[in-house]
C-alpha positions, 0 to 999 in steps of 0.5 A: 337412019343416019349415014354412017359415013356422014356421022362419021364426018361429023364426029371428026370435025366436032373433034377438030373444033374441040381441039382447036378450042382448047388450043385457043383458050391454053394460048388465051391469058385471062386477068383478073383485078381486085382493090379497085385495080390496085392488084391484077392477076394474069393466068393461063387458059389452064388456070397457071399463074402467069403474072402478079401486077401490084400498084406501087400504094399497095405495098404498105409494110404495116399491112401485109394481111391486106395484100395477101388478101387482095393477091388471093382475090385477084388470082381467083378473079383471073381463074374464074375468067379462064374457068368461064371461056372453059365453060363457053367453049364445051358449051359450043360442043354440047350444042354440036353435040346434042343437035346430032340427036344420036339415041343412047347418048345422055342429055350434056 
């Protein structure tokens, strides 16, 4: 049987970590581009717009469509990085997690 106080060592540290993680990736910013650069997206760790970086050719008054379309692309490019550093961080807790070999707790 697992040392209660040893488990519970365990359990406050992994609660650390997880916190100290989420603090990394909130203060993190992650880019993402599309047009071959032309538009780049900066976001939070949280997925919060930060910045909108438009190469000087991309403004062309004739064809907004075009860079309304290539903004979307470059916002989701930069959410999907934040969403995957999300990703990898729980990832970690789910192996810290499942290596505790705790019954009564499901498969994460």
């Amino acid at each position: 049987m697992m040392d209660m106080m040893k488990l519970l060592r365990e359990a406050k540290q992994m609660q650390a970590q997880v916190e100290q993680a989420q603090a990394e990736i909130a203060n993190s910013t992650y880019e993402g581009s599309s047009g071959g650069g032309v538009v780049t997206a900066t976001v939070s760790g949280t997925g919060e717009l930060k910045t909108i970086k438009l190469a000087p050719e991309t403004v062309d008054p004739s064809d907004i469509e075009m860079l309304e379309d290539l903004i979307v692309a470059a916002v989701r490019g930069a959410q999907s990085a934040a969403e995957a550093a999300r990703e990898d961080a729980m990832g970690e807790v789910r192996s810290m997690i499942q290596g505790l070999n705790l019954p009564g707790l499901p498969n994460l």
